[in-house]
C-alpha positions in Angstrom: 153.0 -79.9 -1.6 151.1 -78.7 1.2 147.0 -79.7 2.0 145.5 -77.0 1.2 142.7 -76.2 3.1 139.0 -75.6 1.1 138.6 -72.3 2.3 141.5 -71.2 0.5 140.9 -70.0 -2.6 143.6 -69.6 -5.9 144.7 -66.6 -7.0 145.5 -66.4 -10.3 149.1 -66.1 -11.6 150.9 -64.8 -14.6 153.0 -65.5 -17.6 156.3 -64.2 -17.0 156.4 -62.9 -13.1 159.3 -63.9 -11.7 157.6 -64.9 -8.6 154.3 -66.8 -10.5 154.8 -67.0 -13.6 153.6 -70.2 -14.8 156.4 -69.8 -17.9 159.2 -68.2 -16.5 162.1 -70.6 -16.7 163.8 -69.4 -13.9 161.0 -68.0 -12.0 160.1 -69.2 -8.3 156.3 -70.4 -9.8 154.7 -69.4 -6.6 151.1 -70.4 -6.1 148.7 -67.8 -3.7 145.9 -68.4 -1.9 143.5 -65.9 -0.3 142.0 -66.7 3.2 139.2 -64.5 3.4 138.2 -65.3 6.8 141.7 -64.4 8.1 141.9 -61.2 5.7 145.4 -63.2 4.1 147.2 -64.2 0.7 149.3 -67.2 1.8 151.2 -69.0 -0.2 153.1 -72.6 0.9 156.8 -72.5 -0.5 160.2 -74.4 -0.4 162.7 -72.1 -1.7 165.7 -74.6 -3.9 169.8 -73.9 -3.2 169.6 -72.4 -6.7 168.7 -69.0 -5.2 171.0 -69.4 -2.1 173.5 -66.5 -1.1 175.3 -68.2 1.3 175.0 -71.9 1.7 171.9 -73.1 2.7 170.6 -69.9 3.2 167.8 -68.2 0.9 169.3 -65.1 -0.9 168.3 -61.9 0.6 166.6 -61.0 -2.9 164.6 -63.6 -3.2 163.0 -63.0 0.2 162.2 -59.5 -0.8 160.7 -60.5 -4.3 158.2 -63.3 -2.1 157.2 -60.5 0.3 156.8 -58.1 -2.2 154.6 -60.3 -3.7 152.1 -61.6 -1.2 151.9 -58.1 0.6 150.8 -56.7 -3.1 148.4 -59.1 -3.5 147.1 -58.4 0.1 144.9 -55.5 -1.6 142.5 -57.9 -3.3 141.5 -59.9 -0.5 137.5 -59.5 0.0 137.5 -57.5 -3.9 134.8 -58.4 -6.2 137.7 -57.2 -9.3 141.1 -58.2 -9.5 143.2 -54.7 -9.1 146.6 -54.2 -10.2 148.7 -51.8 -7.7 152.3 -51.5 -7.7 154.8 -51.6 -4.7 156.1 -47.8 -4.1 158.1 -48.4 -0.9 159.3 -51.8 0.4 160.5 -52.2 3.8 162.0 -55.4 4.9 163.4 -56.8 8.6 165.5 -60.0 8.0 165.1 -61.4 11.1 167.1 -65.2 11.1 168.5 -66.7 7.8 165.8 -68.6 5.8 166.9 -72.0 5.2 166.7 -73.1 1.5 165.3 -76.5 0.8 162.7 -75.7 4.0 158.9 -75.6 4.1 157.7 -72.1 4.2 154.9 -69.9 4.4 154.5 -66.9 3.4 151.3 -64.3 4.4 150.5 -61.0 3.8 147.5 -58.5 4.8 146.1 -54.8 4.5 147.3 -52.9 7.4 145.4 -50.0 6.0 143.6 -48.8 2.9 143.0 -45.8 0.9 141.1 -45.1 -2.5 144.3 -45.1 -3.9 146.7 -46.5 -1.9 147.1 -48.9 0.7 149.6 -49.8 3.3 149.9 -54.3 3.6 152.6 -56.5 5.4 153.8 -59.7 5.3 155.7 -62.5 6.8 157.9 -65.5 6.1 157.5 -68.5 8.5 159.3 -71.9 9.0 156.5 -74.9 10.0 157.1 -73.8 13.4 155.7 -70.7 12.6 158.9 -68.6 13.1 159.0 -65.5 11.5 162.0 -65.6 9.3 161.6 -61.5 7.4 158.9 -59.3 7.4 157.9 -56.5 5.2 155.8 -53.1 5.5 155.0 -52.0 2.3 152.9 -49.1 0.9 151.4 -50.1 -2.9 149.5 -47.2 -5.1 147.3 -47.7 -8.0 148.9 -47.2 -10.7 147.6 -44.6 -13.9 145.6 -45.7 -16.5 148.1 -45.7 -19.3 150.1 -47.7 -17.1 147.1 -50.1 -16.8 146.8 -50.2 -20.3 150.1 -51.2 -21.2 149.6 -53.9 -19.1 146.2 -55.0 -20.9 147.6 -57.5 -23.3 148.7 -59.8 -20.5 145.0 -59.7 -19.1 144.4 -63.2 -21.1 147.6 -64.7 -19.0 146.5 -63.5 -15.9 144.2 -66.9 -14.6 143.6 -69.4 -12.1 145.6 -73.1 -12.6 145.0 -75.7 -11.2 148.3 -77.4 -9.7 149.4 -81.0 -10.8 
């Protein structure tokens, strides 16, 4: 695992997300960090062969489900309250095949930001800092009986500590 610097603080992950959650059996189990000083989630990562397309190479999927997740998580950076927006339009550039088995990084910010929406982007970079995709996204809040169907996870949604 990657040193992570102090001034990096946890974000809290779920139950079942694909991407974080902590009991998802097949799930990637992601762990975010937001630099406030550089306005960025960022989250260290070595993506396994299991989720390959072609050999040794991450599966394009999989690099879309990372980004999506650090550029939707670029909306709380600097928030007092955890929000919960949702992705409505995902653009992604695959730029070189990502290697699996490969220390990565991934980072995502606010480009721009409404009352209800917001537009955030992201990256994923090798340790030489080689931009492997990127992704302009747009995320919207989402309505309140959405929100509320979501309430019952509210007690999964927390900060652990890695082992």
């Amino acid at each position: 695992m990657t040193d992570i610097p102090p001034s990096w603080q946890p974000q809290p992950t779920s139950r079942m997300c694909f991407v974080c959650g902590r009991e998802n059996p097949v799930g990637l189990h992601l762990h975010f960090y937001s630099d406030e000083a550089a306005g960025q989630i960022i989250a260290p990562l070595t993506i396994p062969e299991t989720y390959q397309g072609y050999p040794g190479i991450v599966h394009g999927g999989i690099l879309a489900s990372v980004l999506d997740e650090v550029t939707g998580r670029a909306i709380n950076i600097g928030q007092s309250e955890e929000t919960f927006w949702v992705t409505a339009k995902l653009e992604l550039r695959y730029r070189l095949p990502t290697p699996t088995g490969t220390p990565l990084t991934a980072v995502g910010w606010v480009v721009s930001r409404r009352e209800r929406s917001a537009r955030v982007a992201g990256e994923l970079r090798l340790p030489d800092g080689t931009v492997t995709a990127e992704a302009q996204a747009v995320v919207v809040c989402p309505s309140s009986a959405t929100l509320n169907q979501w309430g019952q996870e509210r007690e999964y949604w927390r900060v652990e500590r890695e082992t």
